[in-house]
N, CA, C and O atoms as a GROMACS GRO file, in nm:
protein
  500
    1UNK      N    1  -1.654   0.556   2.379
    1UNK     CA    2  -1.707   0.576   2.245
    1UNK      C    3  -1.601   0.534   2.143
    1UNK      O    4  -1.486   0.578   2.132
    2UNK      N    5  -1.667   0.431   2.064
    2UNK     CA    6  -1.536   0.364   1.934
    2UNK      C    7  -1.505   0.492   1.870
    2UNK      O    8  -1.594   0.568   1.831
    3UNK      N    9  -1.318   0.526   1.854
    3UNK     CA   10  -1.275   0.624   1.740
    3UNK      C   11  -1.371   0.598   1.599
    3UNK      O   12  -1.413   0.488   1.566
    4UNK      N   13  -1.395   0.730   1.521
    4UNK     CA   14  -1.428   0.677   1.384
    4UNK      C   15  -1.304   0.625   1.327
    4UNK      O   16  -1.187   0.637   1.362
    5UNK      N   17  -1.370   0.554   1.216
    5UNK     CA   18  -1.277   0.458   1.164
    5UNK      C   19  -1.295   0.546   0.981
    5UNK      O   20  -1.387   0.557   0.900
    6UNK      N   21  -1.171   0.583   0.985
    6UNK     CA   22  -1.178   0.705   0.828
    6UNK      C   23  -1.173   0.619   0.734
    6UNK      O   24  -1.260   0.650   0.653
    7UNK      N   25  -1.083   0.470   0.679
    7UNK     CA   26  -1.127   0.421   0.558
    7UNK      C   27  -1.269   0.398   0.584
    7UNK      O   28  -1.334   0.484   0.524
    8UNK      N   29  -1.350   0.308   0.657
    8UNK     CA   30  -1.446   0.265   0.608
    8UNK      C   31  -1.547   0.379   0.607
    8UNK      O   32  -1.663   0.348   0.581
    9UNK      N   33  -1.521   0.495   0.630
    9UNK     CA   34  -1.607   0.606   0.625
    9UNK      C   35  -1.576   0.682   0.470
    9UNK      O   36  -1.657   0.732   0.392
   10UNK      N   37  -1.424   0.669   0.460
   10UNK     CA   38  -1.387   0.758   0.273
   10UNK      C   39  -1.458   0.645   0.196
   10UNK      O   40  -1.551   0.674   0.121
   11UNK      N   41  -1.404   0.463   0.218
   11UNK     CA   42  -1.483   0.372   0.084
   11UNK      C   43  -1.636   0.375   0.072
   11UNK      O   44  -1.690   0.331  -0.029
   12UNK      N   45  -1.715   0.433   0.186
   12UNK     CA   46  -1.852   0.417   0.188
   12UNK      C   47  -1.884   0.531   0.144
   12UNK      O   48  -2.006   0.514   0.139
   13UNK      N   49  -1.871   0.611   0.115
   13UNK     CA   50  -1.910   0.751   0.085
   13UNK      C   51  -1.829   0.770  -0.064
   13UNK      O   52  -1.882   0.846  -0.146
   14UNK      N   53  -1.680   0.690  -0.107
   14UNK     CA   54  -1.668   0.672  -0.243
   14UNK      C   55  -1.773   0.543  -0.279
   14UNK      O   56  -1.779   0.551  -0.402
   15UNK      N   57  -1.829   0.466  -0.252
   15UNK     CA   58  -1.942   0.378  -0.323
   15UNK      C   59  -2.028   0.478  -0.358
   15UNK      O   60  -2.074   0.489  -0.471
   16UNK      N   61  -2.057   0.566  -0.249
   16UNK     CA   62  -2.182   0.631  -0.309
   16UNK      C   63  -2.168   0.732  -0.396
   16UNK      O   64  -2.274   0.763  -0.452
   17UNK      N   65  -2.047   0.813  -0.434
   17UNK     CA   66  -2.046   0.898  -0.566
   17UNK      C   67  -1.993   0.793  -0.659
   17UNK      O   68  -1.947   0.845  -0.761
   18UNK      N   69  -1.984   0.650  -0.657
   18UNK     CA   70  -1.950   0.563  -0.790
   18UNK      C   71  -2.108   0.577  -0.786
   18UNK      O   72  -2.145   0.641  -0.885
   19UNK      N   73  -2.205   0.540  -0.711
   19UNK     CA   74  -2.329   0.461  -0.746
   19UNK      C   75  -2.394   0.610  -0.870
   19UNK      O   76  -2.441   0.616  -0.983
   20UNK      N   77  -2.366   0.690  -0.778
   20UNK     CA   78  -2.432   0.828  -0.913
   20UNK      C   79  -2.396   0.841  -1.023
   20UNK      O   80  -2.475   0.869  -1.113
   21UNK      N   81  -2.244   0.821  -1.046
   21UNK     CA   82  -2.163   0.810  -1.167
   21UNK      C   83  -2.214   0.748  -1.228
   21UNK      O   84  -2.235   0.782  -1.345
   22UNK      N   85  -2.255   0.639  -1.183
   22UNK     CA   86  -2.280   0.483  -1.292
   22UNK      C   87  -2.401   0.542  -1.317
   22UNK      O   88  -2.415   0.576  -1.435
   23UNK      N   89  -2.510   0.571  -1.230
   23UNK     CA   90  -2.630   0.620  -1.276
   23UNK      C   91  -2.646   0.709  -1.441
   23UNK      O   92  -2.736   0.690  -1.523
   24UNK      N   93  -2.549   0.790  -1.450
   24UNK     CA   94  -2.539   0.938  -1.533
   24UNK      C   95  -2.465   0.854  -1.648
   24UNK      O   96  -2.479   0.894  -1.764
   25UNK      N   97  -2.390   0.744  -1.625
   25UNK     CA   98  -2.331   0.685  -1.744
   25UNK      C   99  -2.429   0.588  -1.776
   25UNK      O  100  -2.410   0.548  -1.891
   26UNK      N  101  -2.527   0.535  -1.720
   26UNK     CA  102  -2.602   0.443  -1.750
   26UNK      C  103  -2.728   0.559  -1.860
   26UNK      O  104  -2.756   0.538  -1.978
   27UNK      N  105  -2.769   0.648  -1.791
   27UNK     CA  106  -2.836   0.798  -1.852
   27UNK      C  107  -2.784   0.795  -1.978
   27UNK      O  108  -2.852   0.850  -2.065
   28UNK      N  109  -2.697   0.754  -2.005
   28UNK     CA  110  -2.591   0.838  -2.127
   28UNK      C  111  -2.584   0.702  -2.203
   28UNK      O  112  -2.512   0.700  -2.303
   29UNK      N  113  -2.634   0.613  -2.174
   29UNK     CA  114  -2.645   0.472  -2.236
   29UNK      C  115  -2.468   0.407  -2.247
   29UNK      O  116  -2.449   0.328  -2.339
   30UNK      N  117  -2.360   0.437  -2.168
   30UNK     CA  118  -2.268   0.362  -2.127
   30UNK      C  119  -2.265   0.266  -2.053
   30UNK      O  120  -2.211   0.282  -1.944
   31UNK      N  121  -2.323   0.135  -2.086
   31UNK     CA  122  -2.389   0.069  -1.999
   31UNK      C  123  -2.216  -0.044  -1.965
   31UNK      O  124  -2.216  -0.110  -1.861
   32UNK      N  125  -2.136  -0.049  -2.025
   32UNK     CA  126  -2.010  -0.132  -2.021
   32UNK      C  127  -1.961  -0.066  -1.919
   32UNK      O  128  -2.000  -0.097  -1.807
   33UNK      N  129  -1.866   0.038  -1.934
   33UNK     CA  130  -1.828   0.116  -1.831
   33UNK      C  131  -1.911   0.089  -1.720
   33UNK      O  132  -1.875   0.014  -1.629
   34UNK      N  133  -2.016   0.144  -1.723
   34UNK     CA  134  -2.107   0.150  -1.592
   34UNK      C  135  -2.101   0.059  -1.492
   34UNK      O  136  -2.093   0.056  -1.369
   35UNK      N  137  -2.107  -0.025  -1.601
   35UNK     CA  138  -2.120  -0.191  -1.509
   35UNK      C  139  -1.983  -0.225  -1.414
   35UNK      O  140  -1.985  -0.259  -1.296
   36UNK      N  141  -1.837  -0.202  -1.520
   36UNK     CA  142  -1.752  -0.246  -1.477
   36UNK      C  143  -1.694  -0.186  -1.297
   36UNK      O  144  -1.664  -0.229  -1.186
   37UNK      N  145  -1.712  -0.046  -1.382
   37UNK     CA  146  -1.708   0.094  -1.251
   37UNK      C  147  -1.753   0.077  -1.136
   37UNK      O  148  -1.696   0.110  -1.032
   38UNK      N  149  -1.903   0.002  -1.150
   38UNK     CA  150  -2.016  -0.002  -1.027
   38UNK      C  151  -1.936  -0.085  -0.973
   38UNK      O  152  -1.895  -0.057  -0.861
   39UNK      N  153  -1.882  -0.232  -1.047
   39UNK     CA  154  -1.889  -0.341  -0.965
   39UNK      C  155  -1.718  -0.350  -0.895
   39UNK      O  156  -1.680  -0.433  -0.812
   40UNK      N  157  -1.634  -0.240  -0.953
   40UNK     CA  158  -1.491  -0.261  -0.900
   40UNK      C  159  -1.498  -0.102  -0.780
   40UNK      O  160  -1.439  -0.102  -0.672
   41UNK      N  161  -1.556  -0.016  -0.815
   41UNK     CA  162  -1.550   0.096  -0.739
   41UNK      C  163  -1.625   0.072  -0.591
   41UNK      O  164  -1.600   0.143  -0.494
   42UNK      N  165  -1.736  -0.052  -0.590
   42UNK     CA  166  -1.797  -0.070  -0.444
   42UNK      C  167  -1.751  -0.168  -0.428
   42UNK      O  168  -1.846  -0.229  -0.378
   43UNK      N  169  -1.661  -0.245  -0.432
   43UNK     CA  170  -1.543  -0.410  -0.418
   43UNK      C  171  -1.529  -0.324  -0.291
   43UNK      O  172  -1.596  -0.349  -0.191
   44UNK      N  173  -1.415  -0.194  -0.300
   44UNK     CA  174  -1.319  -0.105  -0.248
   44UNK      C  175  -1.378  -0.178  -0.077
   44UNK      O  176  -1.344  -0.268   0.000
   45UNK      N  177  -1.484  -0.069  -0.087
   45UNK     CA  178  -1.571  -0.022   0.052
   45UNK      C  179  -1.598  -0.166   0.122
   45UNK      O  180  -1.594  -0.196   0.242
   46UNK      N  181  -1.624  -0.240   0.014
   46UNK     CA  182  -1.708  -0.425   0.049
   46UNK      C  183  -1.586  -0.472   0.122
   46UNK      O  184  -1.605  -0.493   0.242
   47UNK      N  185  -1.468  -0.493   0.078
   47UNK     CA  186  -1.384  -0.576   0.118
   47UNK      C  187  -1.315  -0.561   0.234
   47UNK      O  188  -1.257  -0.645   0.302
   48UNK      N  189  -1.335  -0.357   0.259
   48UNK     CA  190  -1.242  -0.316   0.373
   48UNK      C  191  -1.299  -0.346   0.489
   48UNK      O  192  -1.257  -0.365   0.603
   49UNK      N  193  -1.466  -0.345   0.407
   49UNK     CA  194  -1.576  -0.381   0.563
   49UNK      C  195  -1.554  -0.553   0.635
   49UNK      O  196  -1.538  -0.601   0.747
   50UNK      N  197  -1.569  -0.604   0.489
   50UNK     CA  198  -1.534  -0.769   0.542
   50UNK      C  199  -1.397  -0.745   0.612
   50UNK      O  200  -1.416  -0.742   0.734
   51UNK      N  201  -1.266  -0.728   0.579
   51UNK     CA  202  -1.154  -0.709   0.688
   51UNK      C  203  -1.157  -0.715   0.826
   51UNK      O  204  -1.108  -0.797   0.904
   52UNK      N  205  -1.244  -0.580   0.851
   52UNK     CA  206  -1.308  -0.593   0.964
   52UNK      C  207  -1.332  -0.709   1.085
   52UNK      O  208  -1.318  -0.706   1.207
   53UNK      N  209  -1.371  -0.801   1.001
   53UNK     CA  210  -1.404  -0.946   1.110
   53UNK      C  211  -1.319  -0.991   1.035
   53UNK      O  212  -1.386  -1.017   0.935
   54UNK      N  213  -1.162  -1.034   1.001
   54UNK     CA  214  -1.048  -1.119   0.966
   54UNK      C  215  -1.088  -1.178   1.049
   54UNK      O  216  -1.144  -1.138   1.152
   55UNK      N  217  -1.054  -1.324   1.002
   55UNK     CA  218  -0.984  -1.430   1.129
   55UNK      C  219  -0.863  -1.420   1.181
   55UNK      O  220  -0.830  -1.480   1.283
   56UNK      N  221  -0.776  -1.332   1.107
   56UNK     CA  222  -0.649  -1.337   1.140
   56UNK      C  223  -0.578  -1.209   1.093
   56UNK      O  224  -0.652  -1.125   1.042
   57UNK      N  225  -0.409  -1.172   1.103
   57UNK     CA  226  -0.370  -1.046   1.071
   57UNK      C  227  -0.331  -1.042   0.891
   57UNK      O  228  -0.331  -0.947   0.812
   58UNK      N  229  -0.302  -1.172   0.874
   58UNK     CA  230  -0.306  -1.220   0.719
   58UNK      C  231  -0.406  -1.204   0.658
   58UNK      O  232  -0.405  -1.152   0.547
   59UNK      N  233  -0.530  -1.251   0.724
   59UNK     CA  234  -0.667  -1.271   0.643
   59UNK      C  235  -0.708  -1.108   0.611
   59UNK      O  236  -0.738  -1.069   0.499
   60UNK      N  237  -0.703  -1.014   0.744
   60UNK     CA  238  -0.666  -0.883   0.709
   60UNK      C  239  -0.611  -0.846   0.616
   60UNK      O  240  -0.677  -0.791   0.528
   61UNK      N  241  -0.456  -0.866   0.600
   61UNK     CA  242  -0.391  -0.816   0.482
   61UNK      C  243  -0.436  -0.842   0.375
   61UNK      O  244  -0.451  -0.747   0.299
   62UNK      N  245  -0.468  -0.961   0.333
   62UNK     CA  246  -0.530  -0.994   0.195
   62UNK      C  247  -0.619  -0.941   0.160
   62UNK      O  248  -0.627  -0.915   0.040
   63UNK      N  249  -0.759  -0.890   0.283
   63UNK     CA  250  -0.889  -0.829   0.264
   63UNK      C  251  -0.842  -0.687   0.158
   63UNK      O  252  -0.876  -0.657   0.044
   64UNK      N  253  -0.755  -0.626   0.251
   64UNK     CA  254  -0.719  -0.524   0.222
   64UNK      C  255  -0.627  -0.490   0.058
   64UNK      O  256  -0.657  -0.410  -0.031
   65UNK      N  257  -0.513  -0.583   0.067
   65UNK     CA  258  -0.465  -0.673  -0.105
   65UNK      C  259  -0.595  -0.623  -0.190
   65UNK      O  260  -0.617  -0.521  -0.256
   66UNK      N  261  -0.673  -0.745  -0.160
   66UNK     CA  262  -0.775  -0.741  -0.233
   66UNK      C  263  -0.875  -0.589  -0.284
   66UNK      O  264  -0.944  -0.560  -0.382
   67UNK      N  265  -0.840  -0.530  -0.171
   67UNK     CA  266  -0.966  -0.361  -0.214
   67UNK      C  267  -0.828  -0.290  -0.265
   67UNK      O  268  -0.868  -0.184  -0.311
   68UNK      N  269  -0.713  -0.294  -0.278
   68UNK     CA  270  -0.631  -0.230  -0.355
   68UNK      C  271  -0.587  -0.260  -0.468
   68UNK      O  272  -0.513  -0.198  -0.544
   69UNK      N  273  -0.656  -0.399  -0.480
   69UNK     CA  274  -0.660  -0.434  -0.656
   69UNK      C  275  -0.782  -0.359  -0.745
   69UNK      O  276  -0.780  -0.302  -0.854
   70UNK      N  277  -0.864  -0.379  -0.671
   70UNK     CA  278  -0.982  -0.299  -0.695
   70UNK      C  279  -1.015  -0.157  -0.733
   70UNK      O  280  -1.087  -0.112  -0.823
   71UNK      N  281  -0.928  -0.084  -0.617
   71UNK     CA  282  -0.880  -0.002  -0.633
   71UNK      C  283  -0.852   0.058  -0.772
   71UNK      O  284  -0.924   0.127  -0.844
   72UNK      N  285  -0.706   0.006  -0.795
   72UNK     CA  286  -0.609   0.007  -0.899
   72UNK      C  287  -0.728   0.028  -1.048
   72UNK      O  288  -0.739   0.123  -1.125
   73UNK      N  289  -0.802  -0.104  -1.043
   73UNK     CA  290  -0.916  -0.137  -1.178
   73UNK      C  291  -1.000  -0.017  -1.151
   73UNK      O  292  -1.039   0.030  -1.257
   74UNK      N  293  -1.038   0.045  -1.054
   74UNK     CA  294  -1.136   0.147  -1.079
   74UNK      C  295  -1.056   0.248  -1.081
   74UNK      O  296  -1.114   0.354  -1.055
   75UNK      N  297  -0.934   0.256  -1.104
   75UNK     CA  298  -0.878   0.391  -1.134
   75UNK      C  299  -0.865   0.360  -1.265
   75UNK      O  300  -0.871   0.469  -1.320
   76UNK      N  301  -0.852   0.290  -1.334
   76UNK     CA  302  -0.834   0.249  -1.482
   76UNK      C  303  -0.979   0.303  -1.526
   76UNK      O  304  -0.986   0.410  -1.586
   77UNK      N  305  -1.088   0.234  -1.498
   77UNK     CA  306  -1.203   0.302  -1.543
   77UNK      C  307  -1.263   0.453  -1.523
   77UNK      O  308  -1.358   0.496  -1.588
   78UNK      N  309  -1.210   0.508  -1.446
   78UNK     CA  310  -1.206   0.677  -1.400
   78UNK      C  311  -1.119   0.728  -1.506
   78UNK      O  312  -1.177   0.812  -1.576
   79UNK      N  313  -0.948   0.694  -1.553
   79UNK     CA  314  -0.902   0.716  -1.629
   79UNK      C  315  -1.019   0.738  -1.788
   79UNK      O  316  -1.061   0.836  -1.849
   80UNK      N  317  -1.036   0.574  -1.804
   80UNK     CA  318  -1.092   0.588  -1.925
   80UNK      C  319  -1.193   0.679  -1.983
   80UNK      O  320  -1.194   0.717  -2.100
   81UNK      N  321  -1.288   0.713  -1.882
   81UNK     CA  322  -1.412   0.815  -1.842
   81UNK      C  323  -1.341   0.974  -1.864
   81UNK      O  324  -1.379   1.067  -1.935
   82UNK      N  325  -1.257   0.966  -1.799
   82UNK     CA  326  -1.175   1.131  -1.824
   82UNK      C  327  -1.127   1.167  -1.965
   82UNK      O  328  -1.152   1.273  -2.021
   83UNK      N  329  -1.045   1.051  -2.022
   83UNK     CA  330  -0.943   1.060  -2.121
   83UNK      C  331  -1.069   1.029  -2.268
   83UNK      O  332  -1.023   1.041  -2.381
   84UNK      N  333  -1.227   0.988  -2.251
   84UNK     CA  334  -1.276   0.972  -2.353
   84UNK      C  335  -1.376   1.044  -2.398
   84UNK      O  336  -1.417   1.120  -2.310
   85UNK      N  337  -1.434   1.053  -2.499
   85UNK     CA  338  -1.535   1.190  -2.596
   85UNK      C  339  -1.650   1.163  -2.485
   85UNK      O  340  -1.681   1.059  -2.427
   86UNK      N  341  -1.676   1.227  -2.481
   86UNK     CA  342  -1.900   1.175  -2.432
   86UNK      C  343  -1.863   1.146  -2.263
   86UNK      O  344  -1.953   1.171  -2.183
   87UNK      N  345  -1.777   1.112  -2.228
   87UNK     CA  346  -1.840   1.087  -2.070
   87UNK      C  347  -1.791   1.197  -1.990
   87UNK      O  348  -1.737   1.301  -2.028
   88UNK      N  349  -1.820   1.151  -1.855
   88UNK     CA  350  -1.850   1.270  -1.754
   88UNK      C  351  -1.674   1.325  -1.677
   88UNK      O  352  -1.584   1.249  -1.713
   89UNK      N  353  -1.652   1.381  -1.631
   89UNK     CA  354  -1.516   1.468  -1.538
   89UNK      C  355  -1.482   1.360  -1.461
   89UNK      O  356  -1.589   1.344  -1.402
   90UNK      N  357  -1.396   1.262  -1.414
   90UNK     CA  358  -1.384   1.176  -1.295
   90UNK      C  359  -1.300   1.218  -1.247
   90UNK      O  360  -1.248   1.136  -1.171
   91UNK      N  361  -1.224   1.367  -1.250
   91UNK     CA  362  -1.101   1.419  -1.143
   91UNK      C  363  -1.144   1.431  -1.013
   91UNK      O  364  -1.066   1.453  -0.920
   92UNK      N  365  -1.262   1.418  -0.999
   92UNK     CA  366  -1.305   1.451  -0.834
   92UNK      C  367  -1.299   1.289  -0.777
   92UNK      O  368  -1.237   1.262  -0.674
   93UNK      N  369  -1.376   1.181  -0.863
   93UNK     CA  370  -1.369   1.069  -0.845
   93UNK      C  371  -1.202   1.046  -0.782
   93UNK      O  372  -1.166   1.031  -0.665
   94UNK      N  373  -1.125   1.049  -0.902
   94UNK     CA  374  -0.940   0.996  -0.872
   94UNK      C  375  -0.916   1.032  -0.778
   94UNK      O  376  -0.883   0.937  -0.707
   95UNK      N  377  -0.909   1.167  -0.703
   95UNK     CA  378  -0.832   1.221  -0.614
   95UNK      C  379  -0.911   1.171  -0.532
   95UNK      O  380  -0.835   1.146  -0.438
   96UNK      N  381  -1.029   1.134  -0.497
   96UNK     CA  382  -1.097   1.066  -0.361
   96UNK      C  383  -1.006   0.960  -0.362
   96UNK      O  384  -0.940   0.929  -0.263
   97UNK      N  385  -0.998   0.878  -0.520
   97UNK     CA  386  -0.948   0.704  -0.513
   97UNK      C  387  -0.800   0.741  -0.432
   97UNK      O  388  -0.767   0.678  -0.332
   98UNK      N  389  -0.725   0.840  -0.484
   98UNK     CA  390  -0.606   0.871  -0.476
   98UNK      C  391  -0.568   0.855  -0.332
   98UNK      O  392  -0.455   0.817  -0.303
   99UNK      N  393  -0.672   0.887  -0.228
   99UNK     CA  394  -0.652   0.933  -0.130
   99UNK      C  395  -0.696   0.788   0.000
   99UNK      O  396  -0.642   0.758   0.106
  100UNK      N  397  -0.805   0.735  -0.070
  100UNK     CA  398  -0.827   0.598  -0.020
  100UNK      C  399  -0.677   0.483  -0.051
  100UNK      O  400  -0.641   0.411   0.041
  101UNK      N  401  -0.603   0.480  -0.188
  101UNK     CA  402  -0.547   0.453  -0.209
  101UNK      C  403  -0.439   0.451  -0.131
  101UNK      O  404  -0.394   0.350  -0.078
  102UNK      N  405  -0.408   0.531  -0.123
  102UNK     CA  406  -0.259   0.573  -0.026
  102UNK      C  407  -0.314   0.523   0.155
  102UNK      O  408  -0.229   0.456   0.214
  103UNK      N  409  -0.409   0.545   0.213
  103UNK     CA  410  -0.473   0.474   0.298
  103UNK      C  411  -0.445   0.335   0.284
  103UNK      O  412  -0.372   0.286   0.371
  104UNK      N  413  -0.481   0.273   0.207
  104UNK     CA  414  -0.463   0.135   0.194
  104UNK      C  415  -0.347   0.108   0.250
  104UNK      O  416  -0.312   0.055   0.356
  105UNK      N  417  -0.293   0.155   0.160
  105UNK     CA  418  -0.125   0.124   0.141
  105UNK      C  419  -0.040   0.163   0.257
  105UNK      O  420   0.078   0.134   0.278
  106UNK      N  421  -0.120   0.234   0.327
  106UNK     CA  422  -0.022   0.260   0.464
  106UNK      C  423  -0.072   0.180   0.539
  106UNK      O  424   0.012   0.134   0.617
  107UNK      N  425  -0.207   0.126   0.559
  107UNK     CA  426  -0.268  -0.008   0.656
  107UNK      C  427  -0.165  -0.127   0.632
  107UNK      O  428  -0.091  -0.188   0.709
  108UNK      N  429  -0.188  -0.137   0.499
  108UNK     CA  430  -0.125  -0.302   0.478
  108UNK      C  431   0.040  -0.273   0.517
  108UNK      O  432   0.103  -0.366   0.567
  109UNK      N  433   0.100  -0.156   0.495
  109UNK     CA  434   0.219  -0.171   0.548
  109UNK      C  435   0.263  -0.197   0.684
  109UNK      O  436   0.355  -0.270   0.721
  110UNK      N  437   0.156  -0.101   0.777
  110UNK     CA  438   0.151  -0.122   0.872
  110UNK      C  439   0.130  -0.211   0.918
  110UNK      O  440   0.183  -0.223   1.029
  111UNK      N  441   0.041  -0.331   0.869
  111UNK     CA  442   0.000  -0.462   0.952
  111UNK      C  443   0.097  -0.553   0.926
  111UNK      O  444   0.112  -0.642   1.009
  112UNK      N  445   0.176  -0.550   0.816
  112UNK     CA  446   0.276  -0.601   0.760
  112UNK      C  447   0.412  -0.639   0.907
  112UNK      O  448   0.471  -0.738   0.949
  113UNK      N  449   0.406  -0.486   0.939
  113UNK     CA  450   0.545  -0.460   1.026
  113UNK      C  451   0.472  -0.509   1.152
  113UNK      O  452   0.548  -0.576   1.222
  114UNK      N  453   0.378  -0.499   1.191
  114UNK     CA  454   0.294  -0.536   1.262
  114UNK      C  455   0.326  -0.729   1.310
  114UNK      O  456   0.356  -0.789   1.414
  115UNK      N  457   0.303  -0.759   1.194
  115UNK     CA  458   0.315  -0.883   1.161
  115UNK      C  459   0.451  -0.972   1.194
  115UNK      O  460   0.452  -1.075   1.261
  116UNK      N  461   0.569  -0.906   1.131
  116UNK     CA  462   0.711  -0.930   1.130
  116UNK      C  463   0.746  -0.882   1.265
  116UNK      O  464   0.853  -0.928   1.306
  117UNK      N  465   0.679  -0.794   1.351
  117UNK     CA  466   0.755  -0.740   1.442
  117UNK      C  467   0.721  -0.848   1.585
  117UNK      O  468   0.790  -0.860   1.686
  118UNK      N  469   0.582  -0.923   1.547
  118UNK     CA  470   0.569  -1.044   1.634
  118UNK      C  471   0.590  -1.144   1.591
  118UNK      O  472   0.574  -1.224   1.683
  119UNK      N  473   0.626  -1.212   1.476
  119UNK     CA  474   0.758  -1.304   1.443
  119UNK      C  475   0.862  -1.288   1.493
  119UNK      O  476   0.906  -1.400   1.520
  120UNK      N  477   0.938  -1.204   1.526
  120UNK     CA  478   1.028  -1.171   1.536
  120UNK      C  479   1.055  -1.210   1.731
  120UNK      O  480   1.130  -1.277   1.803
  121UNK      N  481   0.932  -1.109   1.744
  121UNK     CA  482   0.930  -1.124   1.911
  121UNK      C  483   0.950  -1.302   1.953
  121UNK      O  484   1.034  -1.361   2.022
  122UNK      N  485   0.825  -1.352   1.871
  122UNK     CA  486   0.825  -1.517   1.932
  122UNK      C  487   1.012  -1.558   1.879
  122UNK      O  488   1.084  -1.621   1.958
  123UNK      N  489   1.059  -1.516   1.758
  123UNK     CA  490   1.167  -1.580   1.791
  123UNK      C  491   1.288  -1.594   1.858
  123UNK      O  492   1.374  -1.680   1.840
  124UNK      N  493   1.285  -1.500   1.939
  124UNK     CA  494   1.353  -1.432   2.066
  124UNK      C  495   1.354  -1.520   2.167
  124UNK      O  496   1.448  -1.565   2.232
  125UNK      N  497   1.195  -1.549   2.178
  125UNK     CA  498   1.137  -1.625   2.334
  125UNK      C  499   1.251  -1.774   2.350
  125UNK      O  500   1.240  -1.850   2.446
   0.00000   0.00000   0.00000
């Protein structure tokens, strides 16, 4: 039986409390936000899934690059949502991002050393 696999289980389950968010800001006629939020907060989940089938341990890393830029932009828009008049609480949002975040960041390090540590091997041979 395949281990579960916890990012793509935290980014799929953070798409789906962005998709409600956006809903309640769209409700609230924040339709800018909404948009931006929807489309950088489900990148996250999209990109870690594409990773998945890399062609390679690079193409990996970048997948991953890539959902931690994403990342980054939908913590900017959670910020803005918290810190402004009229919209909704996103502290529950951050600390999910917070936590996917730091995930990331220990994958790509890991594949990183991963990476260097079989460079290294072939240059031995």
């Amino acid at each position: 039986m395949d281990k579960p696999n916890i990012i793509l289980e935290k980014t799929f389950l953070f798409s789906l409390r962005i998709i409600e968010l956006c809903n309640v800001l769209e409700e609230n006629r924040k339709y800018a936000i909404a948009n931006q939020l929807l489309r950088s907060g489900t990148s996250i989940g999209a990109n870690i899934r594409e990773a998945q089938n890399a062609e390679s341990q690079q193409d990996f890393i970048h997948k991953f690059k890539i959902a931690s830029k994403e990342a980054e932009e939908t913590m900017y828009w959670l910020d803005l949502c918290l810190y402004s008049r009229d919209y909704p609480n996103t502290e529950t949002e951050k600390e999910e991002l917070l936590s996917i975040i730091y995930i990331i960041n220990t994958i790509i390090g890991t594949m990183k050393k991963k990476l260097e540590n079989g460079k290294n091997e072939k240059m031995r041979e």
